[in-house]
BASEDREN-464617 format. One record per residue: residue in three letters; chain; residue number from 1; x, y, z of N, C-alpha, C in turn. Coordinates in nm, 4 decimals, always signed. Example, Ala and Ser with C-alpha at 12.3 -4.5 7.8 and 13.67 -1.06 7.14 Angstrom:
<nodes>
NODE|res|chain|n|n_px|n_py|n_pz|ca_px|ca_py|ca_pz|c_px|c_py|c_pz
NODE|ALA|A|1|+1.3190|-0.5690|+0.7800|+1.2300|-0.4500|+0.7800|+1.3200|-0.3300|+0.7800 $
NODE|SER|A|2|+1.2850|-0.2250|+0.7080|+1.3670|-0.1060|+0.7140|+1.2900|+0.0030|+0.7870 $
</nodes>
This chain:
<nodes>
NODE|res|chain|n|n_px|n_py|n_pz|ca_px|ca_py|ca_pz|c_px|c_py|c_pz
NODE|UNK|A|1|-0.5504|+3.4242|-4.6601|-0.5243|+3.3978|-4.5201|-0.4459|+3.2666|-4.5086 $
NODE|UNK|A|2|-0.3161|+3.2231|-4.3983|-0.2662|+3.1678|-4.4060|-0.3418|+3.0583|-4.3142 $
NODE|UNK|A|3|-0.2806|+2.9071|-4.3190|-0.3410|+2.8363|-4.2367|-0.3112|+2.8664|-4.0695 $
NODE|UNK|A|4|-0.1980|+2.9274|-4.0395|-0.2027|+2.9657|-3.8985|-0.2957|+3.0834|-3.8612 $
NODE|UNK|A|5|-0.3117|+3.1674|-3.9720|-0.3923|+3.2388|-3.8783|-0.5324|+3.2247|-3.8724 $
NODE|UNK|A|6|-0.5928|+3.1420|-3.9846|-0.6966|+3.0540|-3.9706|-0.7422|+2.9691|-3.8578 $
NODE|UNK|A|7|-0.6373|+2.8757|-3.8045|-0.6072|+2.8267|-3.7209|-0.6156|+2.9148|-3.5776 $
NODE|UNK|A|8|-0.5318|+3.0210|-3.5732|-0.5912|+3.0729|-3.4642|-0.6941|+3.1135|-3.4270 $
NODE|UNK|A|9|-0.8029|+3.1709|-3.5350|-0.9076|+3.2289|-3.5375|-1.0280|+3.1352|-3.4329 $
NODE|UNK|A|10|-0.9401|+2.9783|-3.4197|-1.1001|+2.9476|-3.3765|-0.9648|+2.8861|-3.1727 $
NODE|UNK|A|11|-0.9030|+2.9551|-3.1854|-0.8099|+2.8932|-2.9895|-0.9076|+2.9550|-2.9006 $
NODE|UNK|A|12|-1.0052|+3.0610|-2.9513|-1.1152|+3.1493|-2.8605|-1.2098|+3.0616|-2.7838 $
NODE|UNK|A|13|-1.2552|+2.9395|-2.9507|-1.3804|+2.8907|-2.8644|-1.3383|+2.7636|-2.8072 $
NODE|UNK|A|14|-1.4515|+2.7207|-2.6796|-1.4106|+2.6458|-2.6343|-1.3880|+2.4846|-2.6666 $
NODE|UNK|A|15|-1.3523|+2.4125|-2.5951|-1.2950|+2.2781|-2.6482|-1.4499|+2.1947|-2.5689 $
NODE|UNK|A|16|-1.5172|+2.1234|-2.6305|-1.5943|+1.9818|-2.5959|-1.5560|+1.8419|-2.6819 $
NODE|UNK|A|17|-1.5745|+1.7527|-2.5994|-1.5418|+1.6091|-2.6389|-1.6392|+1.5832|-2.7313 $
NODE|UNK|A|18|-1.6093|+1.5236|-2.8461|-1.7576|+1.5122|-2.9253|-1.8571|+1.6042|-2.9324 $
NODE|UNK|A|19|-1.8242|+1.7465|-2.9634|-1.8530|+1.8553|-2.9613|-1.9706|+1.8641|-3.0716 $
NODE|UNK|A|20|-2.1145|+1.9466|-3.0662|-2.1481|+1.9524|-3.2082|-2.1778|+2.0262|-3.3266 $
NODE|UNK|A|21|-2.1418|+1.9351|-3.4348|-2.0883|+2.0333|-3.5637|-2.1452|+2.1402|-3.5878 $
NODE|UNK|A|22|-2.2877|+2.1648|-3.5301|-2.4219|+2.2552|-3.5870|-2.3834|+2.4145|-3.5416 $
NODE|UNK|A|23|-2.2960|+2.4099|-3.3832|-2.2579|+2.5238|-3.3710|-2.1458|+2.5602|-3.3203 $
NODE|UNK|A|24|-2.0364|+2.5565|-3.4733|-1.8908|+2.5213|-3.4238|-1.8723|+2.7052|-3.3573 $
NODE|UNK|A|25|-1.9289|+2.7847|-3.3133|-1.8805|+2.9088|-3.2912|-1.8995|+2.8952|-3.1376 $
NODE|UNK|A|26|-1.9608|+2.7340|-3.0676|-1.9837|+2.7723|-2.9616|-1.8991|+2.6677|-2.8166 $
NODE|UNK|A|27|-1.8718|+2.5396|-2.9389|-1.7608|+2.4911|-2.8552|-1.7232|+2.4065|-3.0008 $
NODE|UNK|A|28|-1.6196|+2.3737|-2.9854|-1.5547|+2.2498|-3.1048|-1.4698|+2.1253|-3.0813 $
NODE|UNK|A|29|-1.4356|+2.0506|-3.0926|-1.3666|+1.9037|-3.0877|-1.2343|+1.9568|-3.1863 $
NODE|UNK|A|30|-1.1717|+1.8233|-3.1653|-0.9920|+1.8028|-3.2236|-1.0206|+1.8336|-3.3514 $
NODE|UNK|A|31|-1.1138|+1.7524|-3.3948|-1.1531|+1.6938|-3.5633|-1.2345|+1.8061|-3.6197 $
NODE|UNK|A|32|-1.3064|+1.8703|-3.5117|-1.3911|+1.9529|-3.5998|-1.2975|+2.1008|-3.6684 $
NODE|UNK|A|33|-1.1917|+2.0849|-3.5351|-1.1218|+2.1844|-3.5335|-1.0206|+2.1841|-3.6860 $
NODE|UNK|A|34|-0.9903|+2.0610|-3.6845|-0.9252|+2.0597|-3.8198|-1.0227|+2.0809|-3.9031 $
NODE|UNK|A|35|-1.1454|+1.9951|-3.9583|-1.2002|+2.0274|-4.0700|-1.2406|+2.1589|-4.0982 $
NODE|UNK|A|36|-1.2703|+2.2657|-3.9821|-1.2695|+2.4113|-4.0259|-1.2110|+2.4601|-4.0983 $
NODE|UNK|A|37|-1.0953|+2.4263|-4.0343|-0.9309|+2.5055|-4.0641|-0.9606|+2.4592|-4.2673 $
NODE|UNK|A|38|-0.9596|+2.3346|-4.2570|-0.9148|+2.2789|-4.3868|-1.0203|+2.3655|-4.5023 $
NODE|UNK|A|39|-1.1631|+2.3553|-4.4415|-1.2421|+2.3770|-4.5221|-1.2610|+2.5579|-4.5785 $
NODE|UNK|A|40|-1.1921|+2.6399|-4.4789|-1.1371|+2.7630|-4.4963|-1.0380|+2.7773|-4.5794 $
NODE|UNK|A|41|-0.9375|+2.6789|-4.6197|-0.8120|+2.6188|-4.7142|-0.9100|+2.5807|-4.8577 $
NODE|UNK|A|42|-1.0708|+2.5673|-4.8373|-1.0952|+2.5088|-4.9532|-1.0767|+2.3560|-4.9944 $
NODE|UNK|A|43|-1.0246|+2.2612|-4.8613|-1.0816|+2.0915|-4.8992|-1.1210|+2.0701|-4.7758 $
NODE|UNK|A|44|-1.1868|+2.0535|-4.8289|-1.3521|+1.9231|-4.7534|-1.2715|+1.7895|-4.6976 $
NODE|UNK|A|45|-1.3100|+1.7732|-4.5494|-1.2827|+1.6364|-4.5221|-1.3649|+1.5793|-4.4393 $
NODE|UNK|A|46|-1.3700|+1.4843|-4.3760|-1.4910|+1.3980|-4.3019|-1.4674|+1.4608|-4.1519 $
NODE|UNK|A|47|-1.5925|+1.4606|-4.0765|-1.6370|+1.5108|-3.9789|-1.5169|+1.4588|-3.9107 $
NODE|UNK|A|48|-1.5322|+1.3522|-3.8606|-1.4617|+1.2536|-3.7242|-1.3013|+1.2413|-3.7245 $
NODE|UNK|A|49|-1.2100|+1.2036|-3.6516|-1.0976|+1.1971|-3.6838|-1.0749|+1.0247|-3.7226 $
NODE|UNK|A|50|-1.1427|+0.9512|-3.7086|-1.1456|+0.8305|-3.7391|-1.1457|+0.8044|-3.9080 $
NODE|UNK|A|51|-1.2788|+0.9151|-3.9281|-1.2967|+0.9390|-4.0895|-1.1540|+1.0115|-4.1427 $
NODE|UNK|A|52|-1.1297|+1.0856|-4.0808|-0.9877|+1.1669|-4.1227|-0.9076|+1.0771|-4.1811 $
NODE|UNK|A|53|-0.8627|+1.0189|-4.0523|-0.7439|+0.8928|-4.0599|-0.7462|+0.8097|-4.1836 $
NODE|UNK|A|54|-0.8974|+0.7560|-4.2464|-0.9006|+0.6832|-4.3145|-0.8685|+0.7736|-4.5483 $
NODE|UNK|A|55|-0.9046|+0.9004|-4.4583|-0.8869|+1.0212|-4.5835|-0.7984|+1.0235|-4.6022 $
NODE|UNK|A|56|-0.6290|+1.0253|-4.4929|-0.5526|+1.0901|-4.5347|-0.4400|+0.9919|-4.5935 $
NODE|UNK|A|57|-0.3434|+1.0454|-4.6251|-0.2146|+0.9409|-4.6917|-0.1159|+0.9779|-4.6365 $
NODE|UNK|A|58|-0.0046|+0.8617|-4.6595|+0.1116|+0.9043|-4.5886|+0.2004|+1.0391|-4.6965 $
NODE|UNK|A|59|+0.2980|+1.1128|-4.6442|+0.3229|+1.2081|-4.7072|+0.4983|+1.2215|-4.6672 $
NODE|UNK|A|60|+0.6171|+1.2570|-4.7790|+0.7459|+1.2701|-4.7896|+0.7635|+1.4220|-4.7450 $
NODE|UNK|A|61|+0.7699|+1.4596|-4.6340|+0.8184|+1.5836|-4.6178|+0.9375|+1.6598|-4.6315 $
NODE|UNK|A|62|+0.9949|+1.7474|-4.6450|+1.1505|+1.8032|-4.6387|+1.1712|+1.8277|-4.4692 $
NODE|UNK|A|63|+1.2962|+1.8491|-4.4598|+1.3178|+1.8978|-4.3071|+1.3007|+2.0481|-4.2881 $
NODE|UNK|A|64|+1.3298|+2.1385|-4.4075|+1.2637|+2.2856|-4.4076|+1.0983|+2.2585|-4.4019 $
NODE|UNK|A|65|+1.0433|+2.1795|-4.4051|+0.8761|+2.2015|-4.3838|+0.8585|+2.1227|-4.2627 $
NODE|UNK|A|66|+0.9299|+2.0522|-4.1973|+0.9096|+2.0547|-4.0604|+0.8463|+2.1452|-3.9626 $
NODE|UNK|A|67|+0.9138|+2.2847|-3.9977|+0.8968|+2.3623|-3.8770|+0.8018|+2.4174|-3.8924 $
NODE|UNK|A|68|+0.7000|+2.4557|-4.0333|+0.5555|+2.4973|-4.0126|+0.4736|+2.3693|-3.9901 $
NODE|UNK|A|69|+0.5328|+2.2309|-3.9969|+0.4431|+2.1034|-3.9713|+0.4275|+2.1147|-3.8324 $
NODE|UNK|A|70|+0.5723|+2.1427|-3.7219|+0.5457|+2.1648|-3.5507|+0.4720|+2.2951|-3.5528 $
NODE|UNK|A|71|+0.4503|+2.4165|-3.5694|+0.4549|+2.5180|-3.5937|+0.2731|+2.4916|-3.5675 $
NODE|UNK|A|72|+0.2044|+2.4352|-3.6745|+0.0640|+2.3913|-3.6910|+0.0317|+2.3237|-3.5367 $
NODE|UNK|A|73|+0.0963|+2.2346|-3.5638|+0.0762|+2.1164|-3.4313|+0.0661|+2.1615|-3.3104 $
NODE|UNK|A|74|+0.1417|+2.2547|-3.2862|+0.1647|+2.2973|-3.1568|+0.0894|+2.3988|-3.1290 $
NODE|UNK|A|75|-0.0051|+2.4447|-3.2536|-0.1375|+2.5590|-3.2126|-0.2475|+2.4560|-3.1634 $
NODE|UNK|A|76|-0.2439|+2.3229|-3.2269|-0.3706|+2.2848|-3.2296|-0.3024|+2.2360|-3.0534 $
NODE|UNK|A|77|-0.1941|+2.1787|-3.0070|-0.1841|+2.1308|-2.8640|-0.2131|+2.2790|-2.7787 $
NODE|UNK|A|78|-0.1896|+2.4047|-2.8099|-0.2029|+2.5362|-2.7260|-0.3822|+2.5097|-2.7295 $
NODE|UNK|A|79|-0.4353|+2.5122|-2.7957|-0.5435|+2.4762|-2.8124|-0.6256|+2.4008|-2.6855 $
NODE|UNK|A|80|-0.5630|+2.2900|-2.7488|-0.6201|+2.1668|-2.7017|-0.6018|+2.1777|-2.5281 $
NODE|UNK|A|81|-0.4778|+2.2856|-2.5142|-0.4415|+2.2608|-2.3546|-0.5132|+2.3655|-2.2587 $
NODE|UNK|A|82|-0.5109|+2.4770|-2.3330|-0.5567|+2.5977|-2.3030|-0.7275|+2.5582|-2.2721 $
NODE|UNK|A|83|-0.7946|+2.4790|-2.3403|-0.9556|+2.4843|-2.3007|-0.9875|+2.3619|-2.2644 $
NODE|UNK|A|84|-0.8667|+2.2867|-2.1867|-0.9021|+2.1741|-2.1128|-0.8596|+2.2784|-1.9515 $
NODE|UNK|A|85|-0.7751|+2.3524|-1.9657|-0.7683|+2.4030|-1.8192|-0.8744|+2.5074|-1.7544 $
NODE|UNK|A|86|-0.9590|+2.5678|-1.9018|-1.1018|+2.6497|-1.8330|-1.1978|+2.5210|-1.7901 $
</nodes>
């Protein structure tokens, strides 16, 4: 399974602020939303996006991998926009 459609699998449930981890099938956060995704990919990362931030590294991209980098991004903003307006 690819990471987008992973990714889509969870635009259903709804969005809470500091959402909690115990029952991501019933609302989820930014961060939790990524660590799903990731941990469905097979790596583990820290709950919080604070913890994230401090996990991740900077990274040399090409301009052909741009467009699945917006491509990602712009599920998690459909996301993010879509279950702030329910």
């Amino acid at each position: 399974m690819s990471i987008i459609e992973i990714a889509k699998k969870y635009l259903v449930t709804p969005y809470e602020f500091e959402a909690n981890d115990n029952q991501p099938e019933e609302k989820i956060d930014s961060s939790l939303f990524v660590q799903l995704v990731m941990k469905e990919l097979g790596i583990n990362i820290s709950r919080t996006t604070k913890e994230q931030f401090k996990e991740g590294k900077e990274i040399n991209i090409m301009v052909k991998e741009l467009n699945m980098l917006d491509y990602i991004l712009e599920i998690i903003q459909s996301y993010m926009l879509h279950q702030l307006k329910e």
